[in-house]
C-alpha positions as a printed NumPy array, in Angstrom:
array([[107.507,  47.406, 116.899],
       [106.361,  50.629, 114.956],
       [103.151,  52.354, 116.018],
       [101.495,  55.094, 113.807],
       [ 99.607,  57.813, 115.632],
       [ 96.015,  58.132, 115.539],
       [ 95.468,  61.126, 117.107],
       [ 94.118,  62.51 , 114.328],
       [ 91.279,  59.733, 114.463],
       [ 88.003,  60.046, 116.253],
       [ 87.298,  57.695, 119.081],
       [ 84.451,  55.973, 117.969],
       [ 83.594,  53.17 , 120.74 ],
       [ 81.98 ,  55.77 , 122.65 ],
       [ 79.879,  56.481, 119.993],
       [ 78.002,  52.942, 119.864],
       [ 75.137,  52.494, 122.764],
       [ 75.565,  48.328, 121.681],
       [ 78.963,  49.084, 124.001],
       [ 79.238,  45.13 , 124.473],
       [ 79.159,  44.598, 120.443],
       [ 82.889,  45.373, 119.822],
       [ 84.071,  45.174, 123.497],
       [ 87.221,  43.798, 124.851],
       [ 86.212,  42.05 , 128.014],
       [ 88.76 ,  41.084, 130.867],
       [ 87.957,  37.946, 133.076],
       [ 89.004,  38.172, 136.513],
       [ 89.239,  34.549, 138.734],
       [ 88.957,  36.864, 141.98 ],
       [ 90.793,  33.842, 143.791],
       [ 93.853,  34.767, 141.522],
       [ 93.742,  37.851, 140.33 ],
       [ 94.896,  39.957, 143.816],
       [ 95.6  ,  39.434, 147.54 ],
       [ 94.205,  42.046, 149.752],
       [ 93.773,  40.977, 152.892],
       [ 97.062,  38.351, 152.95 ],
       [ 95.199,  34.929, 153.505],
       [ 96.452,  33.527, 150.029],
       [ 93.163,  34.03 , 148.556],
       [ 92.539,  36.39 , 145.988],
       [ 89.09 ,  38.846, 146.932],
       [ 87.623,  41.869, 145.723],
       [ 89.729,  44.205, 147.618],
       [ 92.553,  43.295, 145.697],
       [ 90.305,  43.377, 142.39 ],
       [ 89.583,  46.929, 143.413],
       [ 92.995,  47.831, 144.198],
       [ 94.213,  46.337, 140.827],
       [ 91.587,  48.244, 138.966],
       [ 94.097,  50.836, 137.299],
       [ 95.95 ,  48.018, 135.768],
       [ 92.891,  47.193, 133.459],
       [ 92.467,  50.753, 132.839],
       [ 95.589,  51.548, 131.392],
       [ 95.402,  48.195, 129.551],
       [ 92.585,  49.519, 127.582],
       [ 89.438,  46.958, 128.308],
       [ 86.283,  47.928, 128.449],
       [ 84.931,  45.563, 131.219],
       [ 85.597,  43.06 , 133.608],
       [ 83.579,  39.522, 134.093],
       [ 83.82 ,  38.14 , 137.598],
       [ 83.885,  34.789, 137.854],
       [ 82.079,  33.79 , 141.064],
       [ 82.592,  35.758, 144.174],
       [ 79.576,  33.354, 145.887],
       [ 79.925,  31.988, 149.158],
       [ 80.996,  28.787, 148.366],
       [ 82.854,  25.291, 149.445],
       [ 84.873,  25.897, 146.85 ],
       [ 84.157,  22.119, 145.624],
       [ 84.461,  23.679, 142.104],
       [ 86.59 ,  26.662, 142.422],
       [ 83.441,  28.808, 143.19 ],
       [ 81.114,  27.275, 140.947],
       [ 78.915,  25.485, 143.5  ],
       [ 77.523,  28.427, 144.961],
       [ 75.729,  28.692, 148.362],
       [ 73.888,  31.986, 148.196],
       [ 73.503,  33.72 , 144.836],
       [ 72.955,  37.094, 146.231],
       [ 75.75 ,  37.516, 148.828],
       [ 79.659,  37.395, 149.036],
       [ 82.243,  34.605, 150.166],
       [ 83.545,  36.217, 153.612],
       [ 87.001,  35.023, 152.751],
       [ 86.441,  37.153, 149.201],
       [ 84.756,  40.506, 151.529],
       [ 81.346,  41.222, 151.765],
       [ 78.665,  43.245, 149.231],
       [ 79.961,  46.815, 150.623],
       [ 82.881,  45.246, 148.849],
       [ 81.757,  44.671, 145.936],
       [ 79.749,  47.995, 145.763],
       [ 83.086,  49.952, 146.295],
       [ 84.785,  48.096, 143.419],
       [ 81.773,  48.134, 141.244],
       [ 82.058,  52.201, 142.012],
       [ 85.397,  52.49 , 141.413],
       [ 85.559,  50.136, 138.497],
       [ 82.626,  52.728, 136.725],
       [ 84.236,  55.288, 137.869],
       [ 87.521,  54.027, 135.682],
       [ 85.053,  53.703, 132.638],
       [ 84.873,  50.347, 133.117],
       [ 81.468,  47.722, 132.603],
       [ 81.115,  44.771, 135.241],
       [ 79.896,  41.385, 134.37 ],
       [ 78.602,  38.951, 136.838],
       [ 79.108,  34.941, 136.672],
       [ 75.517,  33.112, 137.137],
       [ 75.299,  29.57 , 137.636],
       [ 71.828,  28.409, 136.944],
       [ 72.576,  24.857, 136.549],
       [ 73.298,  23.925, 139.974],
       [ 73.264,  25.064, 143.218],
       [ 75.952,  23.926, 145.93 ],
       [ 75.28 ,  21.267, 148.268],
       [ 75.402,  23.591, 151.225],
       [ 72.899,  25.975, 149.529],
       [ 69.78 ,  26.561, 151.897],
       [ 67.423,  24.922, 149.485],
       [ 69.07 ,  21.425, 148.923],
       [ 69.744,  21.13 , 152.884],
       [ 66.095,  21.812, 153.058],
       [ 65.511,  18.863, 149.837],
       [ 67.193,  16.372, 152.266],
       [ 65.67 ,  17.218, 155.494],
       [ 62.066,  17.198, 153.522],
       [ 62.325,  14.096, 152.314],
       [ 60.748,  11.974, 149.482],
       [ 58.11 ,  13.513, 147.37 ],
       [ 58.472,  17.001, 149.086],
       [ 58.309,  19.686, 147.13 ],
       [ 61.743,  21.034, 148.691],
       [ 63.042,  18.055, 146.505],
       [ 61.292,  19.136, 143.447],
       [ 63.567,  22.251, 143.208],
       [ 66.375,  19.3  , 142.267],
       [ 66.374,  16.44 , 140.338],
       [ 65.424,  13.355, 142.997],
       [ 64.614,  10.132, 141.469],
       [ 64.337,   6.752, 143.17 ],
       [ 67.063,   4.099, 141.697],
       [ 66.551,   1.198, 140.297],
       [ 67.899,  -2.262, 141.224],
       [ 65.834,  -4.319, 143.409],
       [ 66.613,  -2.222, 146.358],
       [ 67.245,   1.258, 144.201],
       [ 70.941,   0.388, 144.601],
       [ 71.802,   1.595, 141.065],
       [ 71.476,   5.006, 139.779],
       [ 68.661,   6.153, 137.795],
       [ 69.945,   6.769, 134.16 ],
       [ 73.744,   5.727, 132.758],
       [ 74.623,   9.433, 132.746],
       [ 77.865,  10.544, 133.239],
       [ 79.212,  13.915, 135.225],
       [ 81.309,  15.866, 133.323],
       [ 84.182,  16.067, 135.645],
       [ 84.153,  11.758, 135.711],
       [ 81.779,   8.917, 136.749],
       [ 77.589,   8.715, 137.577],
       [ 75.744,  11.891, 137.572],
       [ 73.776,  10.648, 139.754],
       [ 74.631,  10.512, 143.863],
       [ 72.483,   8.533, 146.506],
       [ 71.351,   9.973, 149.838],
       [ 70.904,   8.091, 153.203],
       [ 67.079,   7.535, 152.483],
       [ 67.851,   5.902, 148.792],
       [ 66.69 ,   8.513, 146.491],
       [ 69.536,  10.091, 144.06 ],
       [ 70.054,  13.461, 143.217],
       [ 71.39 ,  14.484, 139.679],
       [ 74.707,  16.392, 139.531],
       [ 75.998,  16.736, 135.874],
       [ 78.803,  18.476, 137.507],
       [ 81.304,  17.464, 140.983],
       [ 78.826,  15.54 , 143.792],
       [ 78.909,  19.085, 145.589],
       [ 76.75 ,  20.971, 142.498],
       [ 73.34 ,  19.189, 142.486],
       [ 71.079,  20.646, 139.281],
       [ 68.563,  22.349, 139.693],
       [ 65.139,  21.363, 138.16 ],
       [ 63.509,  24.48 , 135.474],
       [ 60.708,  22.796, 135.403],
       [ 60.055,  24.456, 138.41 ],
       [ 58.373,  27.739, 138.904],
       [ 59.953,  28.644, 142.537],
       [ 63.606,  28.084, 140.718],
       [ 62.302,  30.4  , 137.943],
       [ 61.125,  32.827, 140.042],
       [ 64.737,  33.142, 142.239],
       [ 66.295,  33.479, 139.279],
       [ 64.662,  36.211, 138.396],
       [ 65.361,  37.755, 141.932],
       [ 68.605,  37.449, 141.612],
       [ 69.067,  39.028, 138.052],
       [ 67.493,  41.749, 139.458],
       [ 68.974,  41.931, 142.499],
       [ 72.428,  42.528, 141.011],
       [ 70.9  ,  44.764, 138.14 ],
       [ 69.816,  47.146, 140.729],
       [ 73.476,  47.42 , 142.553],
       [ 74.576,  48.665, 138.926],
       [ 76.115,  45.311, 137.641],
       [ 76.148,  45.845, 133.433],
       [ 75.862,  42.25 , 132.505],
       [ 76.004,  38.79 , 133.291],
       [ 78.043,  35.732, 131.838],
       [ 75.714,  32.957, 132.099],
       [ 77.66 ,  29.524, 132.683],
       [ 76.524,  26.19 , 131.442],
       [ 73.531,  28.237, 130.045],
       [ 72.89 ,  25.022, 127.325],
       [ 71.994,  22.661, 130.237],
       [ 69.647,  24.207, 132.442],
       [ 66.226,  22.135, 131.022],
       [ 66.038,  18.736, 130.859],
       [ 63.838,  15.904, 129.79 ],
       [ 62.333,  14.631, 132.725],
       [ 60.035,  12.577, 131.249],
       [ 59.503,   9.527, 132.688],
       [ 61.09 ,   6.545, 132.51 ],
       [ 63.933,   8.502, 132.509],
       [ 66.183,   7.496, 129.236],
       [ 69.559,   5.62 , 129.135],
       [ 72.035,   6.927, 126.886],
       [ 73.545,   3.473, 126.167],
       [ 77.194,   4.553, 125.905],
       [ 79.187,   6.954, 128.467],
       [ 80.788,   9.118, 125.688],
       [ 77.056,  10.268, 124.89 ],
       [ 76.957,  11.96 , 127.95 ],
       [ 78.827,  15.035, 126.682],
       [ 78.441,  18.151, 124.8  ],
       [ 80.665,  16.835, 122.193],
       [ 77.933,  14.158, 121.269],
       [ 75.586,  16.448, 120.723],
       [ 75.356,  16.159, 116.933],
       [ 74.623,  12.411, 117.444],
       [ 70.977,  14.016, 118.55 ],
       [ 68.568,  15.686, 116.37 ],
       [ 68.637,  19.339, 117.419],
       [ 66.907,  20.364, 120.64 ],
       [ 66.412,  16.379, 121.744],
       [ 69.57 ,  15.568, 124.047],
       [ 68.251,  14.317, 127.446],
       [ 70.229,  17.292, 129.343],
       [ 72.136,  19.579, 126.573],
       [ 70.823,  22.514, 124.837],
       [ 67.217,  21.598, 124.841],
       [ 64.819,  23.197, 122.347],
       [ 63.037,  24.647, 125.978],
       [ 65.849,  26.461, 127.469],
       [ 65.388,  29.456, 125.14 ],
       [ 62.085,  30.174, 127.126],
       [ 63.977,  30.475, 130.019],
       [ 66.162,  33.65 , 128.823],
       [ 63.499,  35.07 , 126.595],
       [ 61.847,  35.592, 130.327],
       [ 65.248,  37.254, 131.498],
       [ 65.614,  39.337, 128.444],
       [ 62.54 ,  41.618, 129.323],
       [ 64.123,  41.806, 132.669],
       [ 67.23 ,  43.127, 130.934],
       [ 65.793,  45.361, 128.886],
       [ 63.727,  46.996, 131.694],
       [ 67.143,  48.861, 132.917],
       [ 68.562,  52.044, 131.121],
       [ 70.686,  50.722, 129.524],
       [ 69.517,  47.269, 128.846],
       [ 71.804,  44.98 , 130.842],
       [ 73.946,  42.757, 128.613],
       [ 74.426,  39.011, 128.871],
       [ 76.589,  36.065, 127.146],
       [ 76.415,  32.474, 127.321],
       [ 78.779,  29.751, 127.757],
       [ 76.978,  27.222, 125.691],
       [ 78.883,  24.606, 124.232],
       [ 77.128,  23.436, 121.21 ],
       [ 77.512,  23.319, 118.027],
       [ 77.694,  26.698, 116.058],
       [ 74.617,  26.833, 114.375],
       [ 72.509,  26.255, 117.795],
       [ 75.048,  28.436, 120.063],
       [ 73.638,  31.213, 117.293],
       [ 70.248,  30.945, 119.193],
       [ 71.373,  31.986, 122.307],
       [ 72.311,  35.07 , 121.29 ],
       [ 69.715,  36.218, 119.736],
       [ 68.369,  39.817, 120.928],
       [ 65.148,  38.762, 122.394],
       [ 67.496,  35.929, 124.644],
       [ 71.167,  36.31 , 125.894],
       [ 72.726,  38.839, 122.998],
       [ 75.829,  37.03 , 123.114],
       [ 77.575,  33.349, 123.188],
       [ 80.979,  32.035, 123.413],
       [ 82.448,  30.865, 120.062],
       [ 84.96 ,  28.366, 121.571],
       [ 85.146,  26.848, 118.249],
       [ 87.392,  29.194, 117.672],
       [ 89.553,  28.792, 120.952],
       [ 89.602,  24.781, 119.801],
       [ 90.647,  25.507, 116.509],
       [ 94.816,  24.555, 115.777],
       [ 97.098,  26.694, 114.692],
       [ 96.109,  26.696, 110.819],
       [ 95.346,  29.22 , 107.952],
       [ 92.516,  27.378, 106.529],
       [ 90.872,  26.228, 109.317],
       [ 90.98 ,  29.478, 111.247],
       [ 89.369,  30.884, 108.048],
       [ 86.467,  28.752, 107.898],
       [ 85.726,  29.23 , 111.66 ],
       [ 85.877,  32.7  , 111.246],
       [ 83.681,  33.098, 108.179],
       [ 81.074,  31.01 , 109.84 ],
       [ 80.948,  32.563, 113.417],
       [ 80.625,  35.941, 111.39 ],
       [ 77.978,  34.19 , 109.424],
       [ 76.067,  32.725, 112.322],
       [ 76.62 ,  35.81 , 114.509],
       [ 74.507,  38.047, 111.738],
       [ 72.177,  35.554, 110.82 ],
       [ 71.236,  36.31 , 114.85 ],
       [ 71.322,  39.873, 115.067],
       [ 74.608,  39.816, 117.862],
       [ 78.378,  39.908, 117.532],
       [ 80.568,  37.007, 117.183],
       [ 82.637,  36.812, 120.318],
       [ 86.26 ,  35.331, 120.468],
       [ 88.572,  33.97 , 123.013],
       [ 91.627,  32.55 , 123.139],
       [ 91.732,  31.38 , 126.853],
       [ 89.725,  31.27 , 130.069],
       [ 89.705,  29.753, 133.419],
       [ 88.954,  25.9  , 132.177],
       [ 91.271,  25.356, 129.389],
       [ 95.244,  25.428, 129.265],
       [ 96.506,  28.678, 128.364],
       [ 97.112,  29.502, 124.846],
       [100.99 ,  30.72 , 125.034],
       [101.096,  26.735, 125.946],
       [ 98.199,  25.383, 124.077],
       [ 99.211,  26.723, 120.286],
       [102.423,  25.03 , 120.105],
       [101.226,  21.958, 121.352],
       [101.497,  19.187, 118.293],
       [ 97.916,  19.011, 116.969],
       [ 96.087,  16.02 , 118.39 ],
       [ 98.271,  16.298, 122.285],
       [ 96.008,  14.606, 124.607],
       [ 95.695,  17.665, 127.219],
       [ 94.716,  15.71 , 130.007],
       [ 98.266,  13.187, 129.34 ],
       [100.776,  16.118, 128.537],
       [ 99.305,  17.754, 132.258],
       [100.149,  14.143, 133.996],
       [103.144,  14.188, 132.401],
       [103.924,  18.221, 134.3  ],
       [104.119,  19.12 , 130.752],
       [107.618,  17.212, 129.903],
       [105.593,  14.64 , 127.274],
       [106.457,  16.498, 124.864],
       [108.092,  19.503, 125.818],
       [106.802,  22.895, 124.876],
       [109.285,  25.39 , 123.713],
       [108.067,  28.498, 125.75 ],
       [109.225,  30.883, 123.717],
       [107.868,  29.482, 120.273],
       [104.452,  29.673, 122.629],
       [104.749,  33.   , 123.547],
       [105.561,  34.124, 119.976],
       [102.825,  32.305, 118.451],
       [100.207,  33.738, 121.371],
       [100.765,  37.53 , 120.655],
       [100.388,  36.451, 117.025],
       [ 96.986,  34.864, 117.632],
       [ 96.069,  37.941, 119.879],
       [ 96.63 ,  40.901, 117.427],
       [ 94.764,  38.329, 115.064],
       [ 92.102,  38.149, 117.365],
       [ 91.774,  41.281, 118.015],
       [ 91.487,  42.599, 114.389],
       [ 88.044,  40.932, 114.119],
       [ 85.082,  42.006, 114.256],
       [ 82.719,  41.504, 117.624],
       [ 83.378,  41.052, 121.079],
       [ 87.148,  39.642, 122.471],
       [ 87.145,  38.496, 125.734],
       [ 90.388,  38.391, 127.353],
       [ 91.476,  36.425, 130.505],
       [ 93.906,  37.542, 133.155],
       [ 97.136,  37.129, 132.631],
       [ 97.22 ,  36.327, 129.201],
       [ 98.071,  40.154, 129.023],
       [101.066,  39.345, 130.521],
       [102.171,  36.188, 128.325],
       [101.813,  33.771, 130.717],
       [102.117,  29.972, 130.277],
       [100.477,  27.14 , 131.762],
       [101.656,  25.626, 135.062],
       [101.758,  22.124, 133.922],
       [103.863,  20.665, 136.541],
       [101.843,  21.626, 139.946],
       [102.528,  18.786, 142.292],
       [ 99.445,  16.679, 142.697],
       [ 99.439,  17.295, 146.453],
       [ 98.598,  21.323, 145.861],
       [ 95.963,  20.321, 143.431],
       [ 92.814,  21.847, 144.267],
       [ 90.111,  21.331, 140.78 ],
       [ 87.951,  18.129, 141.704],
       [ 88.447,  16.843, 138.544],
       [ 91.687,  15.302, 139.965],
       [ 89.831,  13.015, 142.582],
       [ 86.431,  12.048, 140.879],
       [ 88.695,  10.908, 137.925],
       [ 90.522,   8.628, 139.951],
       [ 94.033,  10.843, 139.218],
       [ 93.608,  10.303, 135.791],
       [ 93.04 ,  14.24 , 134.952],
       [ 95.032,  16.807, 136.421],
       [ 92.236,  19.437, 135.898],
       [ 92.072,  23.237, 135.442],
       [ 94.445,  24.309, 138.349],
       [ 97.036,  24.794, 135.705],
       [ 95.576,  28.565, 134.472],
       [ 94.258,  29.415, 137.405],
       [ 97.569,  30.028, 139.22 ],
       [ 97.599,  33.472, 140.906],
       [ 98.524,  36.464, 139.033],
       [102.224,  37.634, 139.575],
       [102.567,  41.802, 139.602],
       [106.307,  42.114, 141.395],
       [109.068,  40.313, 140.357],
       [110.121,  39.962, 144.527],
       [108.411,  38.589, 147.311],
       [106.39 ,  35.216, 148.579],
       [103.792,  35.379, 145.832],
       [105.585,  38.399, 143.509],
       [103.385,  41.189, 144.711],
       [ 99.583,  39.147, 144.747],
       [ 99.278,  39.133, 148.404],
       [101.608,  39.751, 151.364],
       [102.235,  35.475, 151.926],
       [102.338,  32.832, 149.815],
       [ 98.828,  32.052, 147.754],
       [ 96.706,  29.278, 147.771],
       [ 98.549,  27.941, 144.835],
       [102.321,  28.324, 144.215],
       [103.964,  30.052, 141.271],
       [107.08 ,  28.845, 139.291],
       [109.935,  30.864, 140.331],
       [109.533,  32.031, 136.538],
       [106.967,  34.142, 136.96 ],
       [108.47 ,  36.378, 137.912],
       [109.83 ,  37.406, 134.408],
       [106.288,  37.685, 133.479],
       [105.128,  39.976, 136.276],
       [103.352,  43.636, 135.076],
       [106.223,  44.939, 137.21 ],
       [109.22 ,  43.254, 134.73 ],
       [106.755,  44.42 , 131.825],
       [105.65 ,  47.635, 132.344],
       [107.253,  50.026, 129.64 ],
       [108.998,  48.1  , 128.235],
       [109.354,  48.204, 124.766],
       [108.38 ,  45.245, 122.962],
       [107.032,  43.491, 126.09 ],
       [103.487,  41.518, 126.095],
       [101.584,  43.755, 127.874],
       [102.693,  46.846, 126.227],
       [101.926,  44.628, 122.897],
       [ 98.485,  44.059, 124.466],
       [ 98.099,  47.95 , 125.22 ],
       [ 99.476,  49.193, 122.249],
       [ 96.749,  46.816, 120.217],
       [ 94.028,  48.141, 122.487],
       [ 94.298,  51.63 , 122.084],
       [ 94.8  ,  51.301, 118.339],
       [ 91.841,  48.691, 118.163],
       [ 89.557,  51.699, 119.715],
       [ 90.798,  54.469, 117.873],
       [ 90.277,  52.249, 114.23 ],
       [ 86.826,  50.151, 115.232],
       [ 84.257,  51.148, 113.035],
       [ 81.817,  48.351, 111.4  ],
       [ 81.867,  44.894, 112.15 ],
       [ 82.51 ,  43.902, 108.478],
       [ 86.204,  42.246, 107.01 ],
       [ 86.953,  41.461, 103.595],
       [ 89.513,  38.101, 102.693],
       [ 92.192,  38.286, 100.751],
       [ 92.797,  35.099,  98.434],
       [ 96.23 ,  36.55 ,  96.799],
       [ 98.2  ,  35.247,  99.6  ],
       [100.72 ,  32.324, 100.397],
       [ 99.97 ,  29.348, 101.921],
       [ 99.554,  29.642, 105.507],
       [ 98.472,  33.49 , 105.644],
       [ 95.44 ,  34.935, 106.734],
       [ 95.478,  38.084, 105.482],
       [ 91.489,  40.388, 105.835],
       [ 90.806,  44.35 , 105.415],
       [ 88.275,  45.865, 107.928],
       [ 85.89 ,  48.677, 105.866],
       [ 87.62 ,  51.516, 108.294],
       [ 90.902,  50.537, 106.266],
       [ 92.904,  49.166, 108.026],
       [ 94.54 ,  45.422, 107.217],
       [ 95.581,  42.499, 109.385],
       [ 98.096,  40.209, 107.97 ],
       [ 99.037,  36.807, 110.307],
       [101.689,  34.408, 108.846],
       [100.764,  31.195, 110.222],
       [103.592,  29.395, 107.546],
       [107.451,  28.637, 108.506],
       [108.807,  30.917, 106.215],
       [109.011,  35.008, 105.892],
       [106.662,  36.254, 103.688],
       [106.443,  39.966, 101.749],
       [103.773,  42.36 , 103.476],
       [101.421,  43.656, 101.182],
       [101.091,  47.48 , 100.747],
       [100.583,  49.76 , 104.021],
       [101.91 ,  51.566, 106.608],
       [102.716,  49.633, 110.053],
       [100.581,  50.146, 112.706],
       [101.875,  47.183, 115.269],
       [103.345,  44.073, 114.909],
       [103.545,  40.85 , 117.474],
       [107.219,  40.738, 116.821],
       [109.825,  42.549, 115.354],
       [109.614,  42.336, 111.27 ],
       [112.546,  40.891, 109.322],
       [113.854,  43.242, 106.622],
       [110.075,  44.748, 106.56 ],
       [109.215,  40.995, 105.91 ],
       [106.815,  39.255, 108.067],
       [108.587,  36.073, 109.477],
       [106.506,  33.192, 110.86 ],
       [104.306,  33.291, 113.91 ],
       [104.098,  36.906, 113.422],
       [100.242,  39.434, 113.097],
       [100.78 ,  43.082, 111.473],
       [ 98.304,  45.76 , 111.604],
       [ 98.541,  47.512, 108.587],
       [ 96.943,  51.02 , 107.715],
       [ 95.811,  51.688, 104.351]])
């Protein structure tokens, strides 16, 4: 790997009040990221402990996911009191102290909000059940009476995401919706006391000096509630990926025309800090309606998980890039890419998966149908990482990717702790796969995350992957990752590439207008570079050719 030096060349990140437009942004699953306190349980403690490891990686903010008292029904995600902290994760003096320390590192912090749902042991839903019928406790949630001839059946065919009705009766007969695990009841925005906590909340976190939010399931928040409520007709119409079977804007419960109201409200809430807090949705829609989200008078920012679907191909990665640049200026934000997060299996895994692997088979299979060859994987994941991170806009990073780490495919089912697994019937594994605990020492019961083991266990293999095995170490994945991060701040400057068409089949090749070049080979065969001086390559070039599954950063 041969690095130029840029000392010579102005930092110019700092220079940019839009901070969030060119970020790198590091998600933390507190549950897994570090043991404190020794329970198995990742909290914020740890996170605050572990803070000079994102430091010297070179982010420029972290994104919590949920800290929330919570069941844990959905990994944090059903969420019992939006403006407090789990007991088993510390308490909000906690969170103040790593909030403190993590500014005091130079580092942003992002909040998760769920607006969706709330949990089922949330304060207002046990007050919905006690109320009863009618009540307008109940009209903070979707209640509807069934149908049948004794309301036996649910009110609508729609289907939860994570398997089955979306629907779930209580011992008086009325059914709540859920589009989530039975545990996450939605909330109804229609309603002007959900609104108004909302707001309460966004404030009550801007105030302790939070710098953003990420705003999950922000496409599904309104519904129609019109009545008769309307059937679907088919189960598969029940998810996002239907969506384009709908005109725009009309889908019962996804990424209604109305929603936008919603975060034009929270934008002037936003903007009323110095500086304006930032926000970014996970709304997954279609490209040219996740665009809307982001405009500067909503969110600012949406995930382009487009891209993190996309294969392993020139072209297509191409056209996905051209248009989320496209739709990103035609709102007035960033585009925003990510390679992996806390629902999806990790990319060192994912990208050398054949195209077309049923995910949710290859996991029941503990990731033996087919085999993945793990080193392939991790070759092919620092490739799509210097890739990504030669683009223009926002990269969001998640933890432990920094470190190479593949997916956990082979958990035993009895550890399994993503509901998915039961209210599928044990047909899908789920997400616990990525969200295996962090490992930062290659010795000990969970290799340096906590004192005991953690909630759940790592492959004995992790610990080759552990920062401890990896820090300075030439030619390691995280000193690829901090090598790329430092050189990405010292050379951002504009958020404009040009393509190259001169190139072989199965190259990507683009120059950024600060002049530098990015070059990924994406072929099975070595290629010639183009002109330029090395900056950093993913692997080690072959006779200063670029061989296959290999990014170069080249200066001009």
């Amino acid at each position: 790997m041969t690095v130029r030096s840029t000392a010579s060349t102005p930092d110019l990140s700092s220079k940019d009040p839009d901070w969030w437009r060119q970020a790198v942004i590091y998600q933390v699953y507190p549950r897994s990221f570090a043991d404190a306190d020794g329970d198995g349980l990742g909290d914020l403690r740890g996170v605050t402990q572990r803070l000079t490891h994102l430091a010297a990686l070179g982010v420029d903010a972290l994104w919590l996911s949920p800290f929330y008292p919570s069941e844990l029904a959905d990994g944090g995600y059903d969420v019992d009191d939006y403006r407090d902290v789990d007991p088993r994760l510390g308490t909000l003096d906690d969170f103040d102290a790593m909030a403190a320390e993590a500014h005091r590192l130079g580092l942003k912090v992002i909040v998760d909000l769920v607006p969706n749902h709330t949990s089922h042991r949330h304060a207002w839903f046990r007050e919905a059940l006690d109320a009863g019928p009618g009540s307008a406790a109940r009209d903070r949630y979707v209640f509807r009476d069934g149908r049948g001839a004794h309301g036996e059946l649910p009110p609508t065919d729609w289907q939860s995401v994570f398997g089955g009705s979306a629907w779930q009766r209580v011992p008086d007969g009325q059914w709540y919706l859920h589009l989530f695990a039975p545990q996450q009841p939605d909330l109804n925005w229609e309603n002007e006391q959900v609104r108004a906590d909302f707001r309460t909340t966004l404030k009550f976190w801007c105030d302790r000096g939070v710098d953003g939010f990420r705003v999950d399931v922000a496409h599904a928040l309104v519904k129609d509630l019109t009545e008769p409520l309307r059937d679907l007709g088919s189960p598969e119409l029940s998810g996002e990926a239907a969506l384009t079977r709908f005109a725009p804007g009309t889908h019962p419960f996804y990424d209604r025309d109305e929603v936008h109201e919603v975060y034009r409200d929270w934008r002037k809430i936003l903007d009323a800090y110095t500086p304006p807090r930032t926000a970014v949705a996970e709304a997954w829609v279609p490209g040219p309606r996740r665009v809307l989200y982001a405009r500067p008078d909503e969110l600012g920012q949406a995930f382009n998980f487009e891209y993190l679907q996309t294969g392993w191909d020139a072209a297509e990665l191409r056209e996905v890039i051209t248009g989320s640049l496209a739709d990103a200026r035609a709102a007035g934000a960033s585009a925003t890419w990510v390679l992996s997060n806390h629902d999806v299996v990790r990319h060192a895994t994912r990208l050398v998966l054949p195209p077309g692997t049923d995910t949710d088979a290859w996991l029941l299979s503990g990731g033996h149908a087919p085999a993945v060859d793990a080193a392939a994987g991790l070759r092919r994941a620092r490739a799509a990482t210097l890739l990504m991170l030669a683009l223009p806009g926002s990269a969001y990073l998640y933890q432990g990717e920094e470190l190479g780490l593949p997916e956990v495919a082979d958990l035993p089912t009895e550890v399994l702790q993503d509901p998915i697994w039961e209210q599928t019937g044990h047909v899908r594994k789920g997400r616990d796969g990525c969200r295996v605990p962090l490992p930062w020492t290659t010795e000990g019961p969970s290799y340096g995350f906590g004192a005991g083991a953690a909630w759940l266990p790592q492959p004995p293999g992790f610990a080759a992957y552990a920062v401890q095995a990896q820090d300075g170490v030439a030619g390691s994945t995280l000193e690829l990752y901090r090598t790329a991060l430092r050189l990405r701040r010292k050379l951002l400057d504009g958020e404009a590439l040009t393509w190259s068409d001169d190139v072989p089949a199965g190259v990507l090749r683009f120059d950024r207008s600060e002049g530098w070049r990015c070059v990924t080979n994406l072929s099975g065969r070595t290629v010639d570079l183009p002109a330029g001086e090395v900056l950093l390559s993913s692997a080690p070039l072959e006779d200063g050719r670029l061989g296959p599954d290999t990014t170069v950063w080249l200066g001009l």
